[in-house]
C-alpha positions in Angstrom: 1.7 4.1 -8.9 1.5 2.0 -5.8 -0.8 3.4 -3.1 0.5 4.7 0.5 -1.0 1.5 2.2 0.6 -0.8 -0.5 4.2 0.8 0.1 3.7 0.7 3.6 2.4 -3.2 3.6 5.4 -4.0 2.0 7.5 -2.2 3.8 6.4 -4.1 7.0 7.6 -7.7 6.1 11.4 -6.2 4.8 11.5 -4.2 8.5 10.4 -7.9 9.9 11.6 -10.7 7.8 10.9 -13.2 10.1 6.9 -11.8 10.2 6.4 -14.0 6.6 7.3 -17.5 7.6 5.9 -16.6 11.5 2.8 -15.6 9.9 2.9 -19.0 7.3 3.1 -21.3 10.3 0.8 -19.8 12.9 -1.7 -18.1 10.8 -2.0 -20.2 7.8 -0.8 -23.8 9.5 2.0 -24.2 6.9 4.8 -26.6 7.9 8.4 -24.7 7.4 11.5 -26.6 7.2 14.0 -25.9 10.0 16.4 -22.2 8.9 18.3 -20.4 11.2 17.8 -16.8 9.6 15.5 -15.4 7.0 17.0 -13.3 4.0 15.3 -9.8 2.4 16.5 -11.0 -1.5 16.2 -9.1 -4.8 11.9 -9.4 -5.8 13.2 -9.5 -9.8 12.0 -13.2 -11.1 12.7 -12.7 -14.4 16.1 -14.1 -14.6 14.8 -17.6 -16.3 12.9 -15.9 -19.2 13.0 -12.5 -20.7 9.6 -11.1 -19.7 10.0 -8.9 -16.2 9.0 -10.2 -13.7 8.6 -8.7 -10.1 7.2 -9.4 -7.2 6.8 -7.4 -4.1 9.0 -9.0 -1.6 10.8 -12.2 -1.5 12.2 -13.6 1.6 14.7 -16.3 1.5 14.9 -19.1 4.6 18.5 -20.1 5.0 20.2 -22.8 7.4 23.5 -22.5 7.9 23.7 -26.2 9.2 23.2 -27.5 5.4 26.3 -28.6 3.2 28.7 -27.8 6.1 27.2 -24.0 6.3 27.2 -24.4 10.1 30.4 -21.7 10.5 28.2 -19.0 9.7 28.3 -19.0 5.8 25.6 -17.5 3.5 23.4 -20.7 4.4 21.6 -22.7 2.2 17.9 -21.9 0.7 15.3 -23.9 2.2 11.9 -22.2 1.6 11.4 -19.3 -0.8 8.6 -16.7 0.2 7.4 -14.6 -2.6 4.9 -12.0 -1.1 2.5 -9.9 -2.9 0.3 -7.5 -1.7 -3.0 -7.1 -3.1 -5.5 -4.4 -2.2 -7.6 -5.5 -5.2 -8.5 -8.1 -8.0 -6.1 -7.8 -11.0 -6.8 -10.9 -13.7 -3.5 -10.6 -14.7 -1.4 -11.4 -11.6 -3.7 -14.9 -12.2 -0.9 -15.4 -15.1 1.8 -14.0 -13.6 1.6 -15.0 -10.0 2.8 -19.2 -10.8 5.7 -17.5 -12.8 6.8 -16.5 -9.9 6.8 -19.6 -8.0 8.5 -21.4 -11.0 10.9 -19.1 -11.8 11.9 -18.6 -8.0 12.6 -22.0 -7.4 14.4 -22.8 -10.7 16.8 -19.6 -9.4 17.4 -21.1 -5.9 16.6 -25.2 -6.6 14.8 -25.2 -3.4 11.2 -25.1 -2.3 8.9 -21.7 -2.9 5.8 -20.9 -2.1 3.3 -17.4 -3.3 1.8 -15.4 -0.1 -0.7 -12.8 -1.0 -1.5 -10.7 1.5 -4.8 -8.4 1.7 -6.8 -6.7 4.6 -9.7 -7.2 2.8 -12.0 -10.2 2.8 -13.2 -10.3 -0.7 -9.9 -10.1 -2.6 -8.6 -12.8 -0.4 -11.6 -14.9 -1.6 -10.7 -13.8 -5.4 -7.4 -14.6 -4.7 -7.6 -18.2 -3.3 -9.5 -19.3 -6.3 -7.0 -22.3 -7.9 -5.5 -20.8 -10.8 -5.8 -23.2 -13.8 -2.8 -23.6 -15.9 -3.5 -26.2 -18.4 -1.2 -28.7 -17.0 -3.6 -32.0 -16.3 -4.9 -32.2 -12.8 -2.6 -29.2 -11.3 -3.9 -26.2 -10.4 -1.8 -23.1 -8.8 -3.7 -22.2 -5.6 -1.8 -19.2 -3.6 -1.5 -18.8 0.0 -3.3 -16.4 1.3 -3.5 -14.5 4.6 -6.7 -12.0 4.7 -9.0 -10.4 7.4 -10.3 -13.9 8.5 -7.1 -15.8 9.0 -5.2 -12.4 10.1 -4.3 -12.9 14.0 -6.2 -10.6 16.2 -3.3 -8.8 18.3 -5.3 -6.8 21.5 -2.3 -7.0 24.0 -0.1 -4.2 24.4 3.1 -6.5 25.2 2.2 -8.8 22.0 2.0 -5.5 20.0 5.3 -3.8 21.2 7.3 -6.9 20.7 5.6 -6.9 17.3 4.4 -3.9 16.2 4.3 -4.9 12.5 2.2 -7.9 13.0 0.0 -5.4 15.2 -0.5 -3.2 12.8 -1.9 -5.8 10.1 -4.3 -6.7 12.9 -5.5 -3.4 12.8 -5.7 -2.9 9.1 -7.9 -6.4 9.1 -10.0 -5.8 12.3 -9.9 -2.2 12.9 -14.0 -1.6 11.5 -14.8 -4.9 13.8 -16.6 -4.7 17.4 -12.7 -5.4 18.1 -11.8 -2.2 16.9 -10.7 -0.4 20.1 -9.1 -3.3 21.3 -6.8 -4.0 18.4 -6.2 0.0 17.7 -4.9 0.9 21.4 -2.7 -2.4 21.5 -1.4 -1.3 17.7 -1.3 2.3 18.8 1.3 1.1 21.9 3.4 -1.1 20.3 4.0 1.8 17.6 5.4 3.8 20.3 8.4 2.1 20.7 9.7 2.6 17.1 11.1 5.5 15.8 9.8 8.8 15.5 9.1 9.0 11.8 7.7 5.5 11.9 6.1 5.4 15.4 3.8 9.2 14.0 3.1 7.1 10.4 1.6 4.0 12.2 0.2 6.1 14.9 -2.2 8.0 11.4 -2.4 4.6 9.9 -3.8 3.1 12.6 -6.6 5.7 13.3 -7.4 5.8 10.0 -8.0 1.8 9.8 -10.6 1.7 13.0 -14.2 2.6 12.9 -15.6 5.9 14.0 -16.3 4.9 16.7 -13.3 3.4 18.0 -11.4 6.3 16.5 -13.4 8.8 18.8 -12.9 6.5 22.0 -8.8 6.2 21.0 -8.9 10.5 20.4 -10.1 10.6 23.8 -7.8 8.5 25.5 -5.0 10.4 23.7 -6.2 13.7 23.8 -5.9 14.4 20.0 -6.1 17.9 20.6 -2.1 18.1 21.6 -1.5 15.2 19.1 1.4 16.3 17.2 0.5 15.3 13.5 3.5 14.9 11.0 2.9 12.9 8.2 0.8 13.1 4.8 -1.4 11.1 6.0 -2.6 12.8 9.3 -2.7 16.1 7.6 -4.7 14.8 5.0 -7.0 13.9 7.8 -6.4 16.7 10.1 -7.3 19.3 7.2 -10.7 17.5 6.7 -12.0 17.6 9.9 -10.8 21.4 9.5 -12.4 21.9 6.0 -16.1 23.1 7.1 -16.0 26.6 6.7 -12.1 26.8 7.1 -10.8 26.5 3.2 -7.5 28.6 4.1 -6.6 25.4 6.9 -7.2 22.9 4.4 -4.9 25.0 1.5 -2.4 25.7 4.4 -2.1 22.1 5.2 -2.4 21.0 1.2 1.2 22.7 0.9 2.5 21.3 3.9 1.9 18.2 2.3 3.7 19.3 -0.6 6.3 20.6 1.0 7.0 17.1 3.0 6.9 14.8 -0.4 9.2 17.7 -1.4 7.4 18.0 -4.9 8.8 21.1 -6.2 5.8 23.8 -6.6 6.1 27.5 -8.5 4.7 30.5 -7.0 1.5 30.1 -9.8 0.6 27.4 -8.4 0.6 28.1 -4.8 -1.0 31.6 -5.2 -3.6 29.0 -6.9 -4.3 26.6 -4.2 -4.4 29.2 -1.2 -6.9 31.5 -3.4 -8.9 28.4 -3.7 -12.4 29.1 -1.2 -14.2 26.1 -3.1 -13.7 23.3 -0.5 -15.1 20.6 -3.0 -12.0 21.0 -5.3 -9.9 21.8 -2.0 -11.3 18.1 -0.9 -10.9 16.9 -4.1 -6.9 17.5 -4.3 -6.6 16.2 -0.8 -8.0 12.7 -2.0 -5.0 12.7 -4.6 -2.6 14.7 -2.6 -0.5 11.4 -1.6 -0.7 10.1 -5.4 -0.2 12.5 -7.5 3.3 12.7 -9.1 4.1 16.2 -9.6 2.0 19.5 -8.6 0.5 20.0 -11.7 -0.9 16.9 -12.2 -2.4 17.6 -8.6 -4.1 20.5 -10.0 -5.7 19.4 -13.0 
């Protein structure tokens, strides 16, 4: 199952297609052809051959001034960006990823290129290594934007007329000396969005900076009349709470619960609030956001 920051990484570049290609040319030096708009298309490559294949996010550039497109027609595909996500090493996307690029541009007959995108340095190292792929003197070598080629967003006004690309900033740079910086201009530009997604960027984002740049932001913010709503800031907020306070941290367990609208018997929460053991009270919180169903929560 895909983790909370995975979901939420992908979810960033289909809220802002245009963040893919912006991030390709000014981050990674890439030169795009010329498109007018930028496409959120279906991530299943398997069309060309049986096997499924799918890829995180694909994002289609289109110019509608192509093969007499110019009175606002579909447009025609000029660049192909298949994205992937990767929070880890995983040998097998080595075979998998240059499928994607071939069977991408045999679907669209235009020009396609893999983005992987990580906030961690050494799975963008793992995943820049050339893939070889038995074809004489061609290796498959991904793009890849990590922590050292992510931009480092620290202005308020950059960050609220991007707050996606503010919030990778923060994911990449939030444990660096930087961290303050980049979390208050991330932390601003959030505040413009929508509630839901303004509260879940807001936990994300204190979660990704150091300790220290987490107490300076709590400070400025006055956490103590922060109003936490999602999983992830109750997680949070029951741990700092779970020191002697066992019935918080079940409390806020089944708020949790309640909020991924997991259906849960009357066993089973008469189990967790007669729970006083805060290791396996801590222990369900680490899975809390994973697990599928209460019982596997549980056991």
């Amino acid at each position: 199952m895909p983790s909370m920051l995975h979901q939420i990484l992908v979810e960033l570049f289909g809220r802002r297609p245009a963040l893919a290609p912006e991030l390709l040319r000014d981050a990674l030096g890439q030169t795009l052809p010329d498109f007018d708009f930028v496409e959120v298309s279906d991530a299943d490559l398997s069309q060309i051959v049986p096997t499924e294949y799918r890829a995180d996010q694909v994002l289609i550039l289109r110019s509608c001034g192509l093969r007499g497109q110019s009175d606002g027609g579909a447009g025609e595909p000029v660049l192909s960006i298949v994205l992937e996500v990767q929070l880890s090493p995983d040998e097998d996307k080595r075979y998998s990823w240059p499928c994607y690029q071939v069977n991408e541009r045999a679907r669209l007959r235009c020009p396609c290129c893999l983005l992987v995108v990580t906030p961690h340095e050494s799975v963008a190292r793992w995943a820049a290594t050339p893939i070889v792929t038995g074809q004489p003197g061609v290796a498959f070598a991904p793009l890849v934007l990590g922590p050292a080629a992510m931009p480092v967003v620290t202005e308020a006004d950059q960050a609220r007329r991007c707050p996606e690309l503010a919030l990778l900033s923060v994911l990449a740079h939030g444990k660096s000396d930087q961290g303050y910086d980049v979390g208050m201009a991330a932390y601003q530009g959030a505040a413009g969005l929508d509630r839901e997604t303004s509260m879940l960027y807001s936990d994300m984002i204190l979660h990704a900076v150091s300790q220290a740049a987490r107490k300076k932001m709590e400070e400025w913010m006055r956490i103590e009349d922060y109003e936490f709503k999602s999983d992830l800031a109750l997680r949070n907020q029951a741990r700092g709470k779970a020191e002697g306070k066992a019935e918080g941290v079940a409390t806020a367990l089944l708020k949790i619960l309640t909020a991924r609208k997991l259906q849960i018997t009357e066993e089973q929460k008469a189990r967790i609030l007669g729970c006083t053991d805060l290791d396996t009270l801590n222990t369900w919180l680490d899975r809390v956001l994973q697990a599928a169903t209460v019982d596997e929560l549980l056991h």
